[in-house]
C-alpha positions in Angstrom: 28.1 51.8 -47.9 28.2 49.5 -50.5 26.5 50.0 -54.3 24.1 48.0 -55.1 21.9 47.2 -58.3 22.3 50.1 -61.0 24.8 51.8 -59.0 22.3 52.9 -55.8 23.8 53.1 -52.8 23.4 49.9 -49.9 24.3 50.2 -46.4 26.6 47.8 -45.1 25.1 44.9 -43.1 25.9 45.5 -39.6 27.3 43.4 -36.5 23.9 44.2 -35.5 21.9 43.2 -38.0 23.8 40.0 -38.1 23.0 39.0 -34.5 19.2 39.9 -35.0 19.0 37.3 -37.9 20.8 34.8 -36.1 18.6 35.2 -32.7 15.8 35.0 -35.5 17.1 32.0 -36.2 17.2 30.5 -32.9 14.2 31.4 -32.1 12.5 29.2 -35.4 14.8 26.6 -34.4 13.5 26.7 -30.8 9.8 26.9 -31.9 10.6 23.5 -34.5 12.1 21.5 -31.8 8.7 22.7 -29.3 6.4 21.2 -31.8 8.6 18.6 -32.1 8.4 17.9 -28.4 5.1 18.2 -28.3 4.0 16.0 -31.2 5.9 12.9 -29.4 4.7 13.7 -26.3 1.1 13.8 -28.5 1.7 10.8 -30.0 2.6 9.1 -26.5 -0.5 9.9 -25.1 -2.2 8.7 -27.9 -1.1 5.2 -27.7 -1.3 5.3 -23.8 -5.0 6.1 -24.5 -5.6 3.7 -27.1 -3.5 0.7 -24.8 -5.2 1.1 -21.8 -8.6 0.9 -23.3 -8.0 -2.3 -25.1 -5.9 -3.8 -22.8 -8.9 -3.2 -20.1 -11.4 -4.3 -22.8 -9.6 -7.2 -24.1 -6.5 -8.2 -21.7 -3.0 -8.4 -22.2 -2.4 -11.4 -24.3 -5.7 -10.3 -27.0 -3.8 -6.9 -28.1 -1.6 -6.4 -31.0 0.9 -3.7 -30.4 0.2 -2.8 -34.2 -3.5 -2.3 -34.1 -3.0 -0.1 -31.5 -1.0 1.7 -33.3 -3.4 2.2 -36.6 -6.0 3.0 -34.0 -4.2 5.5 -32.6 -3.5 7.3 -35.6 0.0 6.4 -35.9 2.8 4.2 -37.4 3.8 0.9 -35.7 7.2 2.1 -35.8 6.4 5.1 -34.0 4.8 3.0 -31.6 7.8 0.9 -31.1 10.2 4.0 -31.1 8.3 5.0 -27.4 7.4 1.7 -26.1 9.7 -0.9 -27.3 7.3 -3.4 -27.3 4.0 -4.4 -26.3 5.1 -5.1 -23.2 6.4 -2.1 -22.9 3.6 0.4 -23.6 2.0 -1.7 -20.8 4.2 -1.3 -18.2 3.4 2.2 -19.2 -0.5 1.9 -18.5 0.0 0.1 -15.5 2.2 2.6 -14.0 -0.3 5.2 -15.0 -3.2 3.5 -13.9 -1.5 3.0 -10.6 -0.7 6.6 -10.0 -4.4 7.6 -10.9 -5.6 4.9 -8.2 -3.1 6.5 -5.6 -4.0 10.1 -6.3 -7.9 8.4 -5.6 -7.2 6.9 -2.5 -5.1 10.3 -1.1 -7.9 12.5 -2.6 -10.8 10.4 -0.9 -8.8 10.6 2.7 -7.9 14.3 2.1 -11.4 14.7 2.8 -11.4 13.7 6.2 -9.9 15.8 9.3 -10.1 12.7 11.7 -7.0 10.2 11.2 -8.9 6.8 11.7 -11.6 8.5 9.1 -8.9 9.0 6.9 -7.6 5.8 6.7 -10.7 4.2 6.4 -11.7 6.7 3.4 -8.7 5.8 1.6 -9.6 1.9 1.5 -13.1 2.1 0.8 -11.7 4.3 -2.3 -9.5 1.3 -3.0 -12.0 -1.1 -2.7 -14.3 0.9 -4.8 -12.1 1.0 -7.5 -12.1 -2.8 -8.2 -15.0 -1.6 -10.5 -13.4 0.3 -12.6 -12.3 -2.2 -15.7 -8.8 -0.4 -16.1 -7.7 -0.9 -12.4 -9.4 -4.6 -12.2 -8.3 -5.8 -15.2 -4.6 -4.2 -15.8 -3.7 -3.9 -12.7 -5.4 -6.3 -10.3 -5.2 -9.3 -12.9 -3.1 -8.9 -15.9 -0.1 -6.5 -14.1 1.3 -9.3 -12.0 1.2 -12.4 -14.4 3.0 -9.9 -17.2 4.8 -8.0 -15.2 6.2 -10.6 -12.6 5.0 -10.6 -9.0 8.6 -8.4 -7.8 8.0 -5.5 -10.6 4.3 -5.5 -10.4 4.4 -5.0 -6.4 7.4 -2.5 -7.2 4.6 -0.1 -8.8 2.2 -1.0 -6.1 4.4 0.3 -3.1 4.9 3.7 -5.1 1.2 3.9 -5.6 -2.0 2.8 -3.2 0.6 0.7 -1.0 2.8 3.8 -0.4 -0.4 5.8 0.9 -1.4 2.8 3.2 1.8 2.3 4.6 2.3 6.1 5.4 -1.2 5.9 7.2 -0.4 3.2 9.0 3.2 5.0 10.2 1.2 8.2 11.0 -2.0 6.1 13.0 0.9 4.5 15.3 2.8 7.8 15.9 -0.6 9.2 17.0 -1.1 6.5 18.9 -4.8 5.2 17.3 -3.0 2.2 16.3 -0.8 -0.2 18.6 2.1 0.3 18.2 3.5 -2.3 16.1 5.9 -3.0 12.6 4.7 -1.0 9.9 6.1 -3.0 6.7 4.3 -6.5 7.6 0.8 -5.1 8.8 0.8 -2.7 5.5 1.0 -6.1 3.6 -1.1 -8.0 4.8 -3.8 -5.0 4.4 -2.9 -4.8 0.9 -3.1 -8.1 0.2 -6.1 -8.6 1.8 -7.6 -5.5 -0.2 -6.4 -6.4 -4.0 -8.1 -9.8 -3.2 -11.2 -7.8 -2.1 -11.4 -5.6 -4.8 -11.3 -8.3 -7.3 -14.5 -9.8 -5.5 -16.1 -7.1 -5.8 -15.7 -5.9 -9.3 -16.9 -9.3 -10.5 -20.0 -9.3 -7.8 -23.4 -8.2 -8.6 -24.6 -7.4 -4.8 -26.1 -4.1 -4.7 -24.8 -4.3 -1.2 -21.4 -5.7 -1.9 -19.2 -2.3 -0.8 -20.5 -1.8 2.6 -20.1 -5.0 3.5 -17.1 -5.2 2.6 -16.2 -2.2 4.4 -17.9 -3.6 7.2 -15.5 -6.8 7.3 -12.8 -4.4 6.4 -13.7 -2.2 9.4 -13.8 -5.8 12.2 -10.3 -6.4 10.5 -8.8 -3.0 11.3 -10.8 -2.8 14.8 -7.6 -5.5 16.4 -5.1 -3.5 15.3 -7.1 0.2 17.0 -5.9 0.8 20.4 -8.5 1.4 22.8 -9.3 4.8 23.9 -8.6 5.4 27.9 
C-alpha cells in the first residue's frame, strides 16, 4: 500500500494490473492500424471505381490521373501512393475487369452438365460481353496498345484464355475433341473471339449474337470428333 492524497491509503499497482493496461493498449493499437487498413483498401476501391468508369467512358489517353482523384474523393498524392501512375491504376482495372470476365465465362459454363455445352456456354458469355463498355473498351482496345501486346496477353491467359484452354485440355481427354495440341488451337480460338467481340459491341444487328455463335459453332464443328 502506498498513501495517497491527504494521507489515504492506495494499493500498489500490480503485475497485473500492468499487463491489463498494456493488452489495452494493444488492443487500441490493433483497432487504429484495422481502420487504417481498411481506409486504404477504401480508398483503393474508390479510385478503381472511379478509373474504370472513365477510362470505359473516355479511353485511356482522355483521363487525368488527377481528376480521378478529385472525383474519387481523394488526394492526387493518395492516388499516386497506390497506383504510381496513371498507367498504373490501369493495369489495375484491366486486371480486374479481366478476372470479372473469367468468373463470367466459368459461371455461364458452370451451368451446363454436358462438356461440349459447356464449352460452348462459356464463349457465347465471352462474346456477349463485347457489349459491355468496360470489357470492349479497356480491355479489348485500349489494354493492348497501353499495356504492350506480351503484358496485355499475360492477363488474358490468367483470365477468359485460361478457362478456354482448360476446356479445350478437358474436351480432348474426354475424347469430344480430336485429339490434338492444346496451346495453338486455344489461340487461335481466342483470337478469333476478341476480334468477334469487338464486332459485335460496335454492331447494331438485333441478331448479331446468334449468328455469331452460329459461325462460332461451324468453326468448332472441325475440331469435334465424330461420335461412333
Amino acid at each position: 500500500m502506498r498513501n495517497g492524497k491527504g494521507g489515504a491509503a492506495v494499493p500498489d499497482e500490480t503485475a497485473g494490473d500492468r499487463a491489463e493496461q498494456r493488452s489495452a493498449g494493444d488492443r487500441a493499437e490493433h483497432r487504429s492500424a484495422g481502420n487504417r487498413a481498411e481506409q486504404r483498401e477504401a480508398t483503393r476501391r474508390a479510385l478503381l471505381a472511379e478509373g474504370r468508369r472513365r477510362f470505359a467512358e473516355d479511353g485511356y489517353h482522355e483521363v487525368v490521373l488527377a481528376e480521378v482523384a478529385r472525383a474519387a474523393g481523394v488526394t492526387k498524392g493518395a492516388a499516386y501512393h497506390h497506383f504510381d501512375s496513371k498507367a498504373g491504376l490501369f493495369r489495375a482495372v484491366v486486371a480486374e475487369v479481366q478476372g470479372e470476365l473469367g468468373d463470367r465465362v466459368a459461371a455461364a459454363a458452370g451451368e451446363e452438365t454436358d462438356p461440349w455445352e459447356q464449352f460452348r456456354a462459356g464463349c457465347r458469355a465471352f462474346l456477349a460481353a463485347g457489349a459491355d463498355p468496360a470489357v470492349r473498351r479497356i480491355v479489348l482496345v485500349d489494354a493492348p496498345t497501353v499495356l504492350g501486346w506480351e503484358e496485355w496477353r499475360a492477363l488474358d491467359e490468367e483470365s477468359s484464355a485460361r478457362h478456354l484452354t482448360e476446356a479445350l485440355e478437358g474436351l480432348v481427354e474426354a475424347g469430344v475433341v480430336t485429339a490434338q495440341p492444346v496451346g495453338p488451337l486455344a489461340r487461335l480460338l481466342s483470337g478469333a473471339m476478341n476480334e468477334a467481340a469487338l464486332w459485335l459491341a460496335g454492331s447494331d444487328e438485333p441478331e448479331a449474337l446468334e449468328r455469331t455463335v452460329d459461325a462460332l459453332d461451324g468453326l468448332l464443328s472441325g475440331i469435334r470428333r465424330e461420335k461412333a
